[in-house]
Wavefront OBJ file of the C-alpha trace (Angstrom):
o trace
v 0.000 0.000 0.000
v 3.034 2.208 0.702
v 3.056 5.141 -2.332
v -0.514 4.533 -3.376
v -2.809 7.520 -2.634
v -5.621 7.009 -0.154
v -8.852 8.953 0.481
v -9.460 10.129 3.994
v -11.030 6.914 5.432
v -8.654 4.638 4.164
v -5.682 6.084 5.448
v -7.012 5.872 9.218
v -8.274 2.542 8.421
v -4.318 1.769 7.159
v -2.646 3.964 10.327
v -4.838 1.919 12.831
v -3.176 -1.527 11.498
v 0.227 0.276 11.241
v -0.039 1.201 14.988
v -2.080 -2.120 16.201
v 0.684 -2.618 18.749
v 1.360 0.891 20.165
v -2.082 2.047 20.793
v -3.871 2.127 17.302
v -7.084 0.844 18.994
v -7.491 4.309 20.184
v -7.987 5.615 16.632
v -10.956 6.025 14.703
v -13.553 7.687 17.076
v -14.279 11.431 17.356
v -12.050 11.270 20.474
v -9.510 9.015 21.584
v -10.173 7.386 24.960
v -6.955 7.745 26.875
v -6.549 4.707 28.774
v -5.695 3.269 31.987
v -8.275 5.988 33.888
v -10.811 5.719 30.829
v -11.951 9.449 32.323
v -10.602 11.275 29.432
v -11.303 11.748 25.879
v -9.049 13.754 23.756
v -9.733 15.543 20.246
v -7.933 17.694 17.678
v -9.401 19.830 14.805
v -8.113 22.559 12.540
v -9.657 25.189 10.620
v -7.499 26.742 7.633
v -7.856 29.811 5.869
v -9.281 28.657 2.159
v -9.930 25.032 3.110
v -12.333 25.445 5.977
v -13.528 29.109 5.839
v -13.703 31.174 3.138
v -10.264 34.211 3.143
v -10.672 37.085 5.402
v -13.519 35.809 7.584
v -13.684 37.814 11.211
v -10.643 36.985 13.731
v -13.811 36.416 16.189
v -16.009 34.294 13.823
v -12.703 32.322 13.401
v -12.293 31.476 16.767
v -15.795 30.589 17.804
v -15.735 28.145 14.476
v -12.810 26.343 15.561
v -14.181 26.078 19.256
v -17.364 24.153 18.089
v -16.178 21.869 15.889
v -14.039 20.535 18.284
v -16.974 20.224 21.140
v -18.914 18.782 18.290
v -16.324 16.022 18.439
v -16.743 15.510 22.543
v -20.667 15.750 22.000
v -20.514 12.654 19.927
v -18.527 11.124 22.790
v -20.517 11.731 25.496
v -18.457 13.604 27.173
v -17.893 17.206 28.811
v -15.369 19.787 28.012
v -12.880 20.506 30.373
v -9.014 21.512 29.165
v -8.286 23.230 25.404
v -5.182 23.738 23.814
v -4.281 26.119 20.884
v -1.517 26.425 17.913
v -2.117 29.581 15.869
v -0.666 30.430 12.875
v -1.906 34.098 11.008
v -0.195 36.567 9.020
v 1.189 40.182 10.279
v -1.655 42.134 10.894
v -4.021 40.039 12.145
v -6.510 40.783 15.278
v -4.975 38.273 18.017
v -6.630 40.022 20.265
v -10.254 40.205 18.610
v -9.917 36.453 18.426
v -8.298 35.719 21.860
v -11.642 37.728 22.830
v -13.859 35.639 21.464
v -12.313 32.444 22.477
v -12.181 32.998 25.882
v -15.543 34.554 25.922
v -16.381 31.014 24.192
v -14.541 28.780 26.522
v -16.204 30.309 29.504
v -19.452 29.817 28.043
v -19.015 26.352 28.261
v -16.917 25.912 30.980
v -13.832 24.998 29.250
v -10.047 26.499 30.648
v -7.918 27.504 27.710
v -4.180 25.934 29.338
v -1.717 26.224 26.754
v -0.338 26.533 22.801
v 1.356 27.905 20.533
v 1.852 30.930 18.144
v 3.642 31.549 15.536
v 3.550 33.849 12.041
v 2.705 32.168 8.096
v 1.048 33.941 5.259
v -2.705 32.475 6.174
v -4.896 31.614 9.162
v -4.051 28.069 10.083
v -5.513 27.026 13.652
v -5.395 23.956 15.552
v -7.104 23.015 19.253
v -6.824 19.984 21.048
v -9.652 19.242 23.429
v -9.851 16.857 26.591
v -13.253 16.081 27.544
v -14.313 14.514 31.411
v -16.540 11.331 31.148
v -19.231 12.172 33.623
v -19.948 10.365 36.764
v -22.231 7.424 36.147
v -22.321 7.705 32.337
v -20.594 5.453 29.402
v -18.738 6.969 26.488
v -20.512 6.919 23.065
v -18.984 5.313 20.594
v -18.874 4.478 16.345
v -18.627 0.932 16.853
v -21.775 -0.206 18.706
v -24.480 -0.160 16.586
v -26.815 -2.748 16.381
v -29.400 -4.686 13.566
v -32.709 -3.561 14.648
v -32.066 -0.040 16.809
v -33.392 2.590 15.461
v -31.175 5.932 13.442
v -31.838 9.186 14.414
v -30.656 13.116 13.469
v -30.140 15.389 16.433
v -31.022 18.045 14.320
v -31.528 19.475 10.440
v -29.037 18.887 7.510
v -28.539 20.696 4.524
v -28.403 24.640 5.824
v -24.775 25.018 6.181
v -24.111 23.501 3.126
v -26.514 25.949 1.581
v -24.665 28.602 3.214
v -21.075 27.743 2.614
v -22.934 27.329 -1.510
v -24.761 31.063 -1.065
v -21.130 32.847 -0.001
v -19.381 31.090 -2.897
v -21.822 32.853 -5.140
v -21.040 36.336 -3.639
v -23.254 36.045 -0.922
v -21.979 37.647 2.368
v -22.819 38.720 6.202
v -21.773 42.705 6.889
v -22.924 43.340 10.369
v -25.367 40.530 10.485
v -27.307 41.351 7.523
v -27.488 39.756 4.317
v -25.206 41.253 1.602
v -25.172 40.101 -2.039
v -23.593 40.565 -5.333
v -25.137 42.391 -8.195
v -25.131 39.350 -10.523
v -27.001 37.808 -7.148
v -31.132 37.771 -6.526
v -32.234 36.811 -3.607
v -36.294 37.247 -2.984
v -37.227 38.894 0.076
v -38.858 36.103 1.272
v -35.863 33.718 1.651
v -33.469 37.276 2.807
v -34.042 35.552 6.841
v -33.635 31.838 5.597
v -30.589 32.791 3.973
v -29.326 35.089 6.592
v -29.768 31.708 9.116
v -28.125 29.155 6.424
v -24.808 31.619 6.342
v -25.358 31.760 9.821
v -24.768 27.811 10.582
v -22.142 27.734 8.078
v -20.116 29.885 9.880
v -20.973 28.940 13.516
v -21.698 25.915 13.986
v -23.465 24.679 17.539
v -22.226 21.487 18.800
v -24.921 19.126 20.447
v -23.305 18.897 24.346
v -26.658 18.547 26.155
v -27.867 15.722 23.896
v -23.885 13.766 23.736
v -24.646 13.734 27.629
v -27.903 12.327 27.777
v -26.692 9.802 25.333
v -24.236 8.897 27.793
v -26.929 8.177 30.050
v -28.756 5.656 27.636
v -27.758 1.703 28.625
v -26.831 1.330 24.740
v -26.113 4.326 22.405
v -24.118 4.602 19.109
v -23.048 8.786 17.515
v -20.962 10.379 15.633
v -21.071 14.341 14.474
v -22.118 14.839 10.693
v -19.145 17.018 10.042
v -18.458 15.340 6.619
v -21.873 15.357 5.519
v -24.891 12.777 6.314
v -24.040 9.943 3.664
v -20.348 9.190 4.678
v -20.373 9.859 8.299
v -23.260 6.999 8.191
v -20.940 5.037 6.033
v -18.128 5.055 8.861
v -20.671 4.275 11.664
v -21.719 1.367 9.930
v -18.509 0.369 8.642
v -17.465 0.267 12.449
v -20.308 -1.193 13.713
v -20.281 -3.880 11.105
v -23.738 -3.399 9.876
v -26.082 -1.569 7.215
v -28.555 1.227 7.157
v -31.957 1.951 5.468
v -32.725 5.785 5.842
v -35.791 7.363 3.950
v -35.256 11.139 2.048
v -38.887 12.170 3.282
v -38.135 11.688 7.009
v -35.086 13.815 6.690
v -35.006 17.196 9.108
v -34.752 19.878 6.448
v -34.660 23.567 7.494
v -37.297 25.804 6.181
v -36.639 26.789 2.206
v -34.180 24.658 1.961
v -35.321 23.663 -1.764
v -35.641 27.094 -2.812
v -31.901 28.062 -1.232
v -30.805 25.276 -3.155
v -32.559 26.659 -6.736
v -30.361 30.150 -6.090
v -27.179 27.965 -5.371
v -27.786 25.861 -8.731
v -27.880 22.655 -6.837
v -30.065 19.560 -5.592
v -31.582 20.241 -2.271
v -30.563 16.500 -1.847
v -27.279 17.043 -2.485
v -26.790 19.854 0.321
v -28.566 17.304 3.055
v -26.896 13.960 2.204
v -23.684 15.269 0.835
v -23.236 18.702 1.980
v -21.859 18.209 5.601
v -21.103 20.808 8.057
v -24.212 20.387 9.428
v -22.498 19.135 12.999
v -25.866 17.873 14.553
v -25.645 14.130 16.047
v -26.374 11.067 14.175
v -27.136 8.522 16.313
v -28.376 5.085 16.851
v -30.926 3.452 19.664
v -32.732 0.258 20.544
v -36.153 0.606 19.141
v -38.411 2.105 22.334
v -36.059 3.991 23.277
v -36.681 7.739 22.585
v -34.797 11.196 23.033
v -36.228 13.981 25.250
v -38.779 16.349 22.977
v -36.182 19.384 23.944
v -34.156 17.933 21.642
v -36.310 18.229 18.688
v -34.489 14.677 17.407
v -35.917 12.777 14.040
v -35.760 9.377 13.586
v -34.565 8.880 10.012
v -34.587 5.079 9.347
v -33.074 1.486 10.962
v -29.762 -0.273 11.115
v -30.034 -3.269 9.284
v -27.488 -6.232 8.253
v -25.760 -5.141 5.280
v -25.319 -1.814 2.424
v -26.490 1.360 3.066
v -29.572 2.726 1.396
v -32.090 5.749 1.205
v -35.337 5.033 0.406
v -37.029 7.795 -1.975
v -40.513 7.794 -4.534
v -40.877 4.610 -4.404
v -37.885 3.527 -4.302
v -34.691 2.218 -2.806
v -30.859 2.963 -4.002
v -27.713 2.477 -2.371
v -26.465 5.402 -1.114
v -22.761 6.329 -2.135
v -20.384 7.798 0.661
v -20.490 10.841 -0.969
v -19.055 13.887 1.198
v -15.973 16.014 2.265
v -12.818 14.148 2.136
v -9.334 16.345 2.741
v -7.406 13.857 0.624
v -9.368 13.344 -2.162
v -9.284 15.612 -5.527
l 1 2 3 4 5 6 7 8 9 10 11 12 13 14 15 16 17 18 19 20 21 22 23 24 25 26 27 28 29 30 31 32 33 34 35 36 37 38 39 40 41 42 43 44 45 46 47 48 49 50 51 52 53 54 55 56 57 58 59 60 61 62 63 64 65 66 67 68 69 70 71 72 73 74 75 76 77 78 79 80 81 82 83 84 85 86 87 88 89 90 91 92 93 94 95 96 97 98 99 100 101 102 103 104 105 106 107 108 109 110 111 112 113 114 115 116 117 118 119 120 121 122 123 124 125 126 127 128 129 130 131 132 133 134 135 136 137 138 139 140 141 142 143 144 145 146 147 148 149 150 151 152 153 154 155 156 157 158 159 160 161 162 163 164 165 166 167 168 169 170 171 172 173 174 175 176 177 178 179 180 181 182 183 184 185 186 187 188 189 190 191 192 193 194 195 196 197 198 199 200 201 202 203 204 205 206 207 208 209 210 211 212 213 214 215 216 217 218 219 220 221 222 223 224 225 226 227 228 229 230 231 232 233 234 235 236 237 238 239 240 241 242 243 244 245 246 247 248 249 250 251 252 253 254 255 256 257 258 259 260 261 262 263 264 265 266 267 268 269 270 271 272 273 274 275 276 277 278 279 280 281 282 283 284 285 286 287 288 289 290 291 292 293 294 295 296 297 298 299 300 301 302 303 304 305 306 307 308 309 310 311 312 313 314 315 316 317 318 319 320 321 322 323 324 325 326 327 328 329 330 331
């Protein structure tokens, strides 16, 4: 395999084998599970300038992006944040302290203690946090691999709006202020200015699902992982792990409001922004049938595991549905 190129999922499946015998096992998870204590779960994310956010986004918005995408990572664990550490890279003339601000402001929010990091200078915005989440008292950690022929599959929230964002500010779309700003060549009706406003919105700021990773913890069996990647693939790798299939149906899916008609100004297929689209970083989870989530969750069950493929279920009818989504190592 050495030399050959890999897509994103293969090469974890090929570092976990290279690293069987000094602590592979812990790959392959949203968060490793240190062992020995089994208290702590630890996870790393990066957001780049022109890979993850579009160039010159807000110091502030910056910092509050990279924050929840890594708690989106400890939600689908289970567990709660406790220690966060930073490497920053930016060029000379960037607002440190505009995005220091909002970090901090951030971390307190949800009780997290910024201990440590780096900085240093490079011609774009490169950041990187590593997060250690607690396990709390009484509770198990969630896992990828657990999932089980018969439980239901649920969606801790919508799909398909950030995607529709990130696609409305690559058309010239843009937030000044908090209002909706477009391009001339750009018509947006007024009835879809708020709609759009709130897809741009979740694009940029994501909000990771703590409350409902915790009460998952509390559930005697209990299977997640964060749609970061989009909906298709990050079901792909829960049932790869768990060694089983999936039957979801397109017209149970937890679409935001306009979500058609955002896609018709993007020139794309709504359901290509809520399978493939990603970003979304809402739970997808899996539970024995009778057991249900809290209503103040606002949760939608979107199908079953079953024994083999994965499949959505549309007009009457039933395709195999491709792990289509946002791979860093593919073209």
């Amino acid at each position: 395999m050495e030399g050959r190129p890999l897509n994103e999922d293969a090469l974890i499946a090929w570092l976990r084998e290279r690293t069987a015998d000094t602590g592979g096992r812990l790959i392959g998870d949203d968060a490793a599970i240190l062992p020995r204590s089994e208290r702590w779960a630890v996870t790393m994310d990066s957001q780049i300038e022109g890979v993850h956010f579009l160039n010159g986004l807000d110091p502030e918005i910056i910092a509050r992006r990279l924050l929840a995408v890594n708690l989106s990572d400890l939600a689908a664990m289970g567990a709660l944040p406790s220690f966060a550490f930073l490497a920053l890279s930016a060029p000379q003339g960037f607002d440190h302290q505009r995005f220091f601000n909002a970090l901090v402001d951030a971390c307190e929010t949800c009780k997290l203690e910024l201990a440590g990091g780096d900085l240093s200078r490079q011609p774009q915005v490169a950041a990187v946090m590593t997060l250690l989440g607690a396990k709390p008292n009484g509770q198990r950690w969630l896992r990828r691999d657990t999932a089980r022929v018969g439980e239901s599959i649920w969606l801790g929230g919508t799909v398909g709006e950030a995607a529709a964002g990130l696609q409305l500010l690559r058309r010239g779309a843009n937030l000044e202020g908090g209002f909706l700003n477009v391009s001339e060549n750009m018509r947006i009706p007024d009835s879809l200015i708020s709609p759009a406003t709130l897809a741009i919105r979740r694009h940029l700021e994501p909000q990771p699902q703590l409350k409902l990773g915790a009460w998952l913890g509390t559930c005697p069996v209990a299977t997640a992982i964060d749609i970061s990647d989009s909906l298709a693939l990050d079901l792909h790798r829960l049932c790869r792990l768990s060694d089983v299939g999936a039957r979801i149906h397109l017209d149970r899916l937890p679409l935001p409001i306009h979500l058609e008609r955002l896609a018709d100004i993007a020139e794309v297929k709504w359901q290509d922004l809520a399978l493939k689209g990603g970003e979304d970083y809402v739970l997808l989870f899996t539970l024995p049938r009778g057991i249900v989530p809290p209503e103040q969750f606002a949760c939608t069950q979107i199908g079953s595991v079953i024994e083999d493929g994965v499949f959505v279920v549309g007009n009457d009818s039933e395709e195999l549905l491709p792990a289509d989504g946002w791979d860093h190592l593919s073209d």
